[in-house]
N, C-alpha and C positions, 0 to 999 in steps of 0.2 A: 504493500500500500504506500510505502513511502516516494515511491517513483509516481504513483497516480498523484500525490498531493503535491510532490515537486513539481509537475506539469501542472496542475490548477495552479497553482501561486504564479507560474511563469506567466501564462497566459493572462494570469489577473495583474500580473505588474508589468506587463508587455515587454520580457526579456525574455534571454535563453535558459531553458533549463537548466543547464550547466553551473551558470551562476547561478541559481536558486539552490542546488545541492549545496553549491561548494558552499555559501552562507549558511545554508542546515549544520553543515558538519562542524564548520566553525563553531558558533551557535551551543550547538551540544556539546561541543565538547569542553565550554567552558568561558569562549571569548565572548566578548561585552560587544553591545551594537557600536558604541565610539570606535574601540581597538579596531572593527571589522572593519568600519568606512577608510579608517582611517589608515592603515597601515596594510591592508587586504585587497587591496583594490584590484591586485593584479589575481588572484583566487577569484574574486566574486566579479570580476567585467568592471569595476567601478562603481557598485551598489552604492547611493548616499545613505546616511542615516534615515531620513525620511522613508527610502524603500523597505530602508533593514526594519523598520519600526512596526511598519504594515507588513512585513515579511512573517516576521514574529508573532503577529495578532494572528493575521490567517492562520500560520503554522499551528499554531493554540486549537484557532476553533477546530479543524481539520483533522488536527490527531484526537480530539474529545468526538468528534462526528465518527469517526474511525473505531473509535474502540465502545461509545454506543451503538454502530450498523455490528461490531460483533457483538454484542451482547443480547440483542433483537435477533440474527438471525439464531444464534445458540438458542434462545426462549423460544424460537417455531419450530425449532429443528427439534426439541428436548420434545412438544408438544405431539408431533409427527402431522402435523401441516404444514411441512413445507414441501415447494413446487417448484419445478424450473423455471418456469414463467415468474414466482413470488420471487423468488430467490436472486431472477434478472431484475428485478425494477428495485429490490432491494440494494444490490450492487453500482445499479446507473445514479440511482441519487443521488442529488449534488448538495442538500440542506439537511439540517437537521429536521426542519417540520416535513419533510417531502416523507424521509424516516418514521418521523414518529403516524403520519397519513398511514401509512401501509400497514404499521405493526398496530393500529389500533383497534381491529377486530382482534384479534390474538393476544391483546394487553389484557393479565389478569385483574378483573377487578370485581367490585362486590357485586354480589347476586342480586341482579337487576329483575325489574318486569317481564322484563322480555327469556330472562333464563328462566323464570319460574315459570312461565307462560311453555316452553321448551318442554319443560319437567311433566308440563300437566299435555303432553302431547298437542297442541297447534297448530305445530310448525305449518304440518300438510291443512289444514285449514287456510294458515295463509299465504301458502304456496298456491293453494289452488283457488282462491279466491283472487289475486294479482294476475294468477293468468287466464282465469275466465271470469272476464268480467260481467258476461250474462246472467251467471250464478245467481241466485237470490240468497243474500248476507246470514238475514235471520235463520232462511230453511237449511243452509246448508251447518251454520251454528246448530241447531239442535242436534246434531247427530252427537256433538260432542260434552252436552251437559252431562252432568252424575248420574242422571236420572234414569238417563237413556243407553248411556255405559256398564251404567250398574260399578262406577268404579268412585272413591272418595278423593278427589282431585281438587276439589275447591271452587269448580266451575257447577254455580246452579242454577243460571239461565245462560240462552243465545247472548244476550248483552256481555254476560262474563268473558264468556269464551272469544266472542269482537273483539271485545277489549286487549284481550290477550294477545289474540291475532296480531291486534295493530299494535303492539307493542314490538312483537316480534320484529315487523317490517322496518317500525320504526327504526330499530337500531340498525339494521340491515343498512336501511339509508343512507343512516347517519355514518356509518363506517366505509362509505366507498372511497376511497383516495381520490379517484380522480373525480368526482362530481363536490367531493371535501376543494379538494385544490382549486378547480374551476371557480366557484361562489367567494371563496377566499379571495381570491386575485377579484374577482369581480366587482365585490363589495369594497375591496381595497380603493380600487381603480374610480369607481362610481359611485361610491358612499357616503354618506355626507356626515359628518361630524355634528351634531345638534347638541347645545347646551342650553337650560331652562333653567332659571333661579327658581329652588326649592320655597315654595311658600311658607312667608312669615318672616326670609333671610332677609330680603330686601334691604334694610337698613341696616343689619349688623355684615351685610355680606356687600357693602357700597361698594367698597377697592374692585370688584368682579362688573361691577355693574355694564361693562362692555359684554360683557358674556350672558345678562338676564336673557336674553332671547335673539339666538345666533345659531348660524347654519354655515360649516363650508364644507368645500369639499375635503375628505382625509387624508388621500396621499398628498394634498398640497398645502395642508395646512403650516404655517411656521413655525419651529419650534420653540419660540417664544411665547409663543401664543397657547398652542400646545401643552406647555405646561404650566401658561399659567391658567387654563382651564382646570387638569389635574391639580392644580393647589387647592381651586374653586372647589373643586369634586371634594378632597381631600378633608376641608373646610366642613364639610355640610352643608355650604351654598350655594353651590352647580347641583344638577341630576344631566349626565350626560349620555348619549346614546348613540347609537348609528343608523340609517337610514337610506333606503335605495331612492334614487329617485322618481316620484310619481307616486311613490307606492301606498301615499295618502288616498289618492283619487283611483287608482287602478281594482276593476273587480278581484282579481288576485294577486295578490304578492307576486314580483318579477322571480323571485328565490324560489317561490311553488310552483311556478311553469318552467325553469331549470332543474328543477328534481324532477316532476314530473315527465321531463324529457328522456331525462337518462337512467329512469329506471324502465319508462315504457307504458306509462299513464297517460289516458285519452282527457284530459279536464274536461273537455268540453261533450264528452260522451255523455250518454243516457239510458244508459243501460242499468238492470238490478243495482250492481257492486259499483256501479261509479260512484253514488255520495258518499259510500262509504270511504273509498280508496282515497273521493278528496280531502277527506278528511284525516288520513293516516298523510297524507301527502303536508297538508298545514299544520298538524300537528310535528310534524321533523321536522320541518321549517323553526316552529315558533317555541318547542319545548329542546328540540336536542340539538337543532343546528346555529341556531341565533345566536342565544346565551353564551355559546362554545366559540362561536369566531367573533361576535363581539369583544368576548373577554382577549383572545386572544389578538386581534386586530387593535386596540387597545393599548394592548402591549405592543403593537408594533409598531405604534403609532410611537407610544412614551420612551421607546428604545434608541426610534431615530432621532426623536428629539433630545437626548439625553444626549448620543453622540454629537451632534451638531454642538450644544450646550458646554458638553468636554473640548471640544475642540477649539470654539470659541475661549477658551478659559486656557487652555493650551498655548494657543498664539498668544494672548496677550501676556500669559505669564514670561512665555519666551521672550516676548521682547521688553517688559521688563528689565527681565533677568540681563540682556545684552544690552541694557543703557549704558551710554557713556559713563563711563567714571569720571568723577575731577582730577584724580590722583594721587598720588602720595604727599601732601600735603598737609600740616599742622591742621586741626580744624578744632571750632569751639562751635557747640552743638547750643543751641534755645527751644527749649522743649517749652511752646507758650501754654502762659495760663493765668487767670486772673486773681481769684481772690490768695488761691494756695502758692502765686507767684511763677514766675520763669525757669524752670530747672536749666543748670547750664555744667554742659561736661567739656575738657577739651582733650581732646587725643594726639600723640605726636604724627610724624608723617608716615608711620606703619601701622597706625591703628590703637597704638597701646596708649590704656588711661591714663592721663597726667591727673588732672584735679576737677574738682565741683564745688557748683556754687549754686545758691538760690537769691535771683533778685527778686523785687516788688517793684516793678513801674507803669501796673494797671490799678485803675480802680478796685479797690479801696484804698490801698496803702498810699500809692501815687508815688513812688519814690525815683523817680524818672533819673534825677541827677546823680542821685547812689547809683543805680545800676548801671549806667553809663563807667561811672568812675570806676567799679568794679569789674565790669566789660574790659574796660581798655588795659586794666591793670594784668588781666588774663593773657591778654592778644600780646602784649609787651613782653610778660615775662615768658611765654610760651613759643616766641616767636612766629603767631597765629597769622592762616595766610588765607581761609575760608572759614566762614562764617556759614553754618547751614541751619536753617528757621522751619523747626514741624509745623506742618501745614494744620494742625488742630484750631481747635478754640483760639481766638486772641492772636492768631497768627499773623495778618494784617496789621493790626498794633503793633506788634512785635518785630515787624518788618520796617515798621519805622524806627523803631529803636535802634535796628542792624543799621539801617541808613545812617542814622545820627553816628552810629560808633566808627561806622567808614571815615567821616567826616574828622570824627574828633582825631581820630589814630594819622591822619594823610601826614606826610606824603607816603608814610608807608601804603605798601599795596594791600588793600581788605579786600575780600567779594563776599557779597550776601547768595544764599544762593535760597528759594523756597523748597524743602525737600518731604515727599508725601509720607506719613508717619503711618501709614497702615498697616499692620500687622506689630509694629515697634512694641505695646502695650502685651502684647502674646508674646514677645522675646522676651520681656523685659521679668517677667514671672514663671517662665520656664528652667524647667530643673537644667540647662545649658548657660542658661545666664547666672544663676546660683553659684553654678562651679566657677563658671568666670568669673563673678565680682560677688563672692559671697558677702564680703562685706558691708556692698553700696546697698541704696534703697531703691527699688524697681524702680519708681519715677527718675532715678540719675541712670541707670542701667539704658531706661529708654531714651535717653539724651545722648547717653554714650552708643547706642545703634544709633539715632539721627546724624551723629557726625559720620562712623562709615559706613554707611548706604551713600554718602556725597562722595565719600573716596573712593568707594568700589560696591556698588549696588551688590553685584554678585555673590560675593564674596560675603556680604552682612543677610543678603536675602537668604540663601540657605540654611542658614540657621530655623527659620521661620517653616512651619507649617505651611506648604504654597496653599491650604485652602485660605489661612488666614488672610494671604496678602489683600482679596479684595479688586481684582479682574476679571471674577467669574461673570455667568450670566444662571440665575437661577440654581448657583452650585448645590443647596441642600435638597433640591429638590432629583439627584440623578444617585447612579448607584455612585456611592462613596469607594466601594472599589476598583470600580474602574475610571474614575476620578483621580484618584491615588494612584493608580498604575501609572497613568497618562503622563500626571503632572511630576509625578516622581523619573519616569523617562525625559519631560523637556528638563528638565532639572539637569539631569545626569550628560545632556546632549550637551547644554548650555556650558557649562563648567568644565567638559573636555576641551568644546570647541573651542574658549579662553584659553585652557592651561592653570596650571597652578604651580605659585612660589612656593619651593617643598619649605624653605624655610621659614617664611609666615607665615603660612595659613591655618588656621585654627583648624582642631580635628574635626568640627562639622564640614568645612570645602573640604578638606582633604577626604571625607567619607565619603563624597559625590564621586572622586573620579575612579577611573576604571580598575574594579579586580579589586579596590578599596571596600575595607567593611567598615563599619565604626569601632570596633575592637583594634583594627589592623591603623588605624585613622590614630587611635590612642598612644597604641604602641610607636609609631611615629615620632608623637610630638614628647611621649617620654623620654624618648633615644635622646631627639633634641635637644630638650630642657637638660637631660644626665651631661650631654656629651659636645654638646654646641652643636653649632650648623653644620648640615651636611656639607660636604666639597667635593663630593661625585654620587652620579647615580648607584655607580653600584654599590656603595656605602649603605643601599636600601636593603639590600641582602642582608646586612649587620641586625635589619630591627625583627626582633623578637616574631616567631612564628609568618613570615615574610618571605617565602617561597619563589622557586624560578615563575613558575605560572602566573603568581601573583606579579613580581616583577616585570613580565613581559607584558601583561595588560595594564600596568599603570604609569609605567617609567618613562615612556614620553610622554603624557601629559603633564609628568611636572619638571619645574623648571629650578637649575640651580643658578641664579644671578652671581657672577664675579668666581665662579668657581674652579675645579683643575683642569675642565675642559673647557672650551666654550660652545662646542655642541649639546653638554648640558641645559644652557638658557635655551635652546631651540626645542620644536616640535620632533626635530629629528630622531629615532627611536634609536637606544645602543645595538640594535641589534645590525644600524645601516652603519656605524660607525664605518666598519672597515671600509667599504665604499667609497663613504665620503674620502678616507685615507687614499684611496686609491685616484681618485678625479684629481685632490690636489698633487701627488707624486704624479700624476701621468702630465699634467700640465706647470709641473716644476716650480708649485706655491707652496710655503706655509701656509696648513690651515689657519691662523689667526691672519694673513693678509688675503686669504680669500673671500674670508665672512664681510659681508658687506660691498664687496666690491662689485657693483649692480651690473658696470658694464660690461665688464670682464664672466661674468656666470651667465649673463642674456647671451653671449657669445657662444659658448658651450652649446653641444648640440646631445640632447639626452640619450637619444637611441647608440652612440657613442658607447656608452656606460652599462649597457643591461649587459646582466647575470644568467646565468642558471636560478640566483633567489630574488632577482630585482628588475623589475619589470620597467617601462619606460612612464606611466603614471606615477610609478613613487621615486624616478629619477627626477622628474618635474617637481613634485614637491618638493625634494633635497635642493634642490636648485634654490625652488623660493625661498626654503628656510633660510640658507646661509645668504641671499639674498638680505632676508629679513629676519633676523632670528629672533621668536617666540617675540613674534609682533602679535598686538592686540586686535580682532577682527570689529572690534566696537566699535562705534562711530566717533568722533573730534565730539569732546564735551562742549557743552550749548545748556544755557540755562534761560528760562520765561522769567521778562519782567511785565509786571502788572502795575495793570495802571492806577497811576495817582488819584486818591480820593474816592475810589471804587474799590470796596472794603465790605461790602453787605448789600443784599437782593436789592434793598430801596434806590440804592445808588446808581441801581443800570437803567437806564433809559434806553429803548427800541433806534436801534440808528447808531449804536456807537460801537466803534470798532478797539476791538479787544485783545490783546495777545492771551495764549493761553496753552494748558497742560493738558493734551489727550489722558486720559485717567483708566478708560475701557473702552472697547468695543464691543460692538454688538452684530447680529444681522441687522438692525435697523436703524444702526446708525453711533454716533460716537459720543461717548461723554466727555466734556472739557472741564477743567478746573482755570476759570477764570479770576480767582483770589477774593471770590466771595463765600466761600465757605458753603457753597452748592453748586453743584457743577450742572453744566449745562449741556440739553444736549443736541448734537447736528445731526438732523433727521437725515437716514441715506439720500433722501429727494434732496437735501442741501449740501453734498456733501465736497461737489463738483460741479464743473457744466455741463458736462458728458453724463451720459446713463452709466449708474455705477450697478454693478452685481453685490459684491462683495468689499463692505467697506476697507476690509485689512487692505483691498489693492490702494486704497488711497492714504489713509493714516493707520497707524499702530500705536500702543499705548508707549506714552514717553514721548510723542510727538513737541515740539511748539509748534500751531497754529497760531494765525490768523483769524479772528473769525468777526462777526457781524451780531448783534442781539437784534433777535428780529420779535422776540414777545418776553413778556416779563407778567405771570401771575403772580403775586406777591403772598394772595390766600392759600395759593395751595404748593407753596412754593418751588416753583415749577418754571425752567429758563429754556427759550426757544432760541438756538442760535444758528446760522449759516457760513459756510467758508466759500458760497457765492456769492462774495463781497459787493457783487451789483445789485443783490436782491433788495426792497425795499420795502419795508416793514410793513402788514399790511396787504402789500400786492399781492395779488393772485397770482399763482403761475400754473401753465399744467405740468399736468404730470412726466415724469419720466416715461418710456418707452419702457415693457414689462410688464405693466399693468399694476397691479394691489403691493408693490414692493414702496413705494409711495405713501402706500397708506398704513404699512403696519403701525402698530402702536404695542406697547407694553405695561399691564398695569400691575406696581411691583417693580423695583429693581435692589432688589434682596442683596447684592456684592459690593452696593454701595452704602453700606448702615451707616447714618450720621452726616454724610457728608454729598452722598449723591444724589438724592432726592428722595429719599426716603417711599414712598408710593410714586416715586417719579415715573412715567408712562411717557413713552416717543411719542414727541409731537411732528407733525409737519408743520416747522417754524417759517415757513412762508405764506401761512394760508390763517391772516386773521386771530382771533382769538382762539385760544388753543383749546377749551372744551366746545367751538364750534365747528373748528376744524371737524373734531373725532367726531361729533355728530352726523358730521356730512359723510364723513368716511364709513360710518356706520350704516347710514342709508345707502350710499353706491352698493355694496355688499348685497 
């Protein structure tokens, strides 16, 4: 089976099967998706991590598909109903539900109507009543009451024994695979998703109230939408259901003239047994087949919505995770806050805590001129070169402060920088931060993350719980394991693709990269602390329980700055060493005057160089690296300044153009933090001039935009903004090309607590007032 499943994966990632083994075998036998992309290229064709990630996921379902089709054929074959015919369609299946379709007449389960109906002999009642339907129902019943058998079976009229009968058929029905699969797809395809507010919720269930009474179709529904129905449901404030089209108005259900097709029912006959039959025909319809692919459809619905959901959550954590750092630079962290005061930490230029302070220069205390003096006294003695301001409570206040302290401190160089504090508060109380600063008070612990997250996002985000960070789209609402999987792989992807300083990085980054555990992450940083800095990689062999294996998957993501080689600072793995030994002797360089020399290695021609182990992909990279060695793939750091005097929702006025901090994305559009302590957001219909699909094609979260206020509700506080900076507040525009992508909306944005709008719902912020927008949008529908 494993060559069947190597050829699906191939065909579903449009490569050669070849590379799909060779990654299997890698894979199994131990290597990490980074190592694979990364150093594998020439085994797997150049698979990126992206393929290897979906490689992996298939691989999963396909060997759990796999050793469920054995465990189903063993149960028919134990049974002695299996067929060659059963046994082929068992085989050809490509799904797991295609599987569990087939095996479900043969799936043990409890002793239903229709077996007891079996027991008391029927069957041939309703064998012969489905194929002759001139029969008369009743007279053909009595032959089989107690009365007339002379036997105690339980059946003591014709009505009993009907009954029976159609129980019989019914299940019969309901177990065909293929008329099971056809209705499924059917209803999928043409179904309408219908949500009804349950009577009496109305007011306690207002946040749904887009949902009181709504109909779309199901395979297109969005998955924002999607679930935020199932929350409604969830609630007790939705009743949701599914629905064929017409099938209000139609004399029969569309689903009973599909069964009745493919078992071979005339509806529209008139003969004896046809009311009866239509009736055995509506009842599988309404009692065995409804309930069963509702439920089921359902879940197909909330599955694909949950991936959408993880993925969304996905991207933005990635990008994140790959924000610019500021650097290695002194910084003194303002954790604002008003009555309890400003926590303020400052770190030197590797991260490590120097000192803390608490000022008062809000209301009430008002001590403005103290904490200045105290500020500058910090920045001075600390040699401080960034200043980075949580974006919480009071942060706008406190941004003026930073200003003022720029001023006071000149001509030295200060920079303020505003940095998003989300997740800080979950570091800041976790048993990682404890060990770190057992002795500070969480409120300075979270001052002391605010400062490096501006040094190195990456590097401090790890630490953190990625559900905590707060880029999700309806994160509690999906499975939490495979939320965890996901996010825990961009995690792992993010933190190879940087590299990591073996000598600073604390043992949560070092747990991230490859072949790393967090015991092996410990064991590390103890060597360190015992013994000083590493000075070669293979000095990595020395740490306690730290294996060849383990070293081959981790030793080129990390980096040793200043050390005995200097292809240790590089991506370049020890294992190319010699290699590279070889390029610079064959072209008669010392490797330290080759590294860096741009013009001179663009010269080089790679295919030159291949091995029997080294292929001419990973000669190109050896190239780049000593080109560049363990350069950063991040972007040139860039910080959002906000504007003067625009500090709070009141302060925006419609028409005024705004710099600003993409915060999340969505399918429907992008949340900004424009320094009013609610971020705002650009509906996809504003998000360009062009028809956009998918907003990640235009911003990512960590963006600075541009953007435009085009509505401002102040009661429900709720900001309508556009990055089609011609739009004009008010005007009407139409639509994007696509149709209802336009119109979505969201009510709920559960990833933003506190700071994103709390019940904030996508507006289309070019269209008027924002709950008449959604009214209109609600009528189009």
């Amino acid at each position: 089976m494993q060559t069947a499943i190597v050829s699906a994966i191939a065909e579903e990632l449009g490569v050669r099967p070849q590379q799909v083994a060779a990654a299997v075998e890698l894979l199994d036998g131990g290597a990490t998706v980074p190592f694979v992309a990364r150093y594998r290229k020439e085994a797997t064709g150049g698979l990126d991590d992206g393929q290897l990630r979906t490689l992996e996921e298939r691989l999963r379902y396909l060997r759990e598909m796999e050793d469920r089709r054995s465990a189903i054929v063993q149960a028919i074959e134990e049974q002695g109903q299996m067929t060659p015919e059963l046994h082929g369609e068992l085989m050809a299946a490509t799904t797991k539900q295609r599987l569990e379709d087939l095996y479900l007449p043969y799936r043990k389960k409890r002793r239903t109507k229709a077996q007891i109906a079996r027991e008391a002999g029927l069957e041939p009642l309703a064998e012969r009543l489905l194929a002759e339907p001139g029969l008369t129902p009743e007279a053909e019943a009595a032959a089989y009451v107690d009365s007339a058998t002379g036997e105690t079976r339980g059946i003591e009229d014709a009505k009993a024994a009907l009954d029976g009968a159609k129980q019989i058929l019914m299940e019969r029905f309901s177990e065909e695979a293929e008329l099971v699969g056809r209705l499924r797809e059917r209803l999928w395809e043409e179904g309408q998703l219908r949500a009804r507010v349950v009577k009496g919720k109305e007011q306690e269930g207002a946040k749904f109230s887009d949902y009181f009474e709504h109909d779309e179709g199901l395979a297109k529904t969005p998955s924002h939408r999607a679930l935020a129905m199932f929350r409604g449901r969830n609630e007790g404030v939705l009743a949701l259901s599914l629905v064929m089209p017409g099938e209000d108005e139609a004399p029969i259900h569309p689903a009973e003239v599909a069964i009745a097709r493919q078992v071979g029912i005339d509806l529209g006959a008139e003969l004896p047994a046809s009311r009866w039959l239509r009736e055995v025909v509506r009842w599988t319809w309404r009692v065995k087949l409804y309930t069963h692919l509702e439920t089921e459809l359902m879940g197909r619905l909330r599955e694909g919505a949950e991936q959408e959901a993880i993925e969304v959550f996905a991207g933005n954590l990635k990008d994140l995770l790959l924000a610019s750092p500021a650097g290695p630079k002194a910084t003194l962290a303002l954790d604002p806050g008003l009555r309890t005061g400003c926590k303020v930490a400052v770190v030197d230029a590797t991260g490590r805590f120097l000192e803390h302070a608490v000022v008062y220069p809000h209301a009430p205390q008002k001590q403005w001129d103290a904490a200045l003096a105290t500020l500058a006294q910090l920045v001075e003695r600390h040699d401080v070169a960034l200043v980075a301001i949580g974006n919480g409570t009071a942060s706008r206040e406190t941004d003026k402060l930073a200003a003022e302290l720029v001023k006071r401190v000149a001509p030295r160089p200060l920079a303020k920088v505003m940095v998003s504090e989300a997740g800080a508060s979950v570091y800041s109380a976790s048993e990682l931060a404890s060990k770190e600063f057992p002795a500070l008070d969480v409120s300075i612990r979270g001052a002391v993350s605010i400062a490096r997250r501006l040094q190195d996002p990456l590097a401090e985000l790890v630490k953190i719980d990625p559900k905590s960070i707060g880029v999700g789209q309806y994160q509690h609402d999906v499975s939490q394991l495979r939320l965890s999987r996901s996010l825990e792989a961009v995690v792992e992807d993010c933190v190879n693709a940087v590299g990591v300083d073996l000598n600073m990085a604390s043992s949560a980054l070092l747990s991230r990269v490859s072949g790393l555990s967090p015991m092996l992450a410990e064991n590390i940083v103890a060597r360190r602390d015992r013994e000083g800095p590493f000075r070669s990689r293979r000095e990595l062999l020395e740490v306690e329980r730290l294996g060849p294996k383990t070293f081959e998957q981790c030793a080129g993501f990390l980096r040793i700055m200043g050390g005995d080689n200097p292809l240790d600072a590089s991506a370049v793995h020890p294992e190319a060493y010699p290699l590279v030994a070889r390029i610079a002797e064959r072209n008669g360089r010392q490797l330290a005057g080759l590294v860096g020399d741009s013009q001179y290695l663009k010269s080089l021609k790679p295919a030159d160089y291949v091995d029997d182990h080294f292929g001419v992909p990973t000669v190109i990279d050896i190239l780049k690296e000593l080109d560049k060695p363990g350069r950063d793939p991040r972007p040139e750091f860039k910080a959002a300044s906000f504007r003067e005097g625009v500090e709070k929702l009141s302060d925006l006025e419609p028409g005024m153009l705004l710099e600003g901090v993409v915060t999340n994305v969505t399918h429907f559009g992008a949340f900004v933090d424009v320094g009013v302590h609610q971020d705002g957001l650009v509906h996809i219909s504003a998000l360009a001039e062009k028809f956009v699909e998918d907003p990640r094609q235009v911003v990512k979260a960590g963006d600075i935009v541009k953007v435009k206020v085009m509505e401002v509700d102040l009661p429900r506080q709720r900001i309508g903004l556009s990055m089609r900076l011609g739009d004009e507040p008010g005007a009407k525009r139409e639509r994007q090309p696509g149709g209802g992508r336009g119109e979505q909306r969201q009510r709920g944005n559960p990833q933003r607590s506190g700071r994103g709008g709390g019940q904030g719902q996508g507006q289309n912020p070019s269209m008027g007032a924002l709950g008449e927008a959604l009214l209109k949008a609600q009528k189009r529908r």
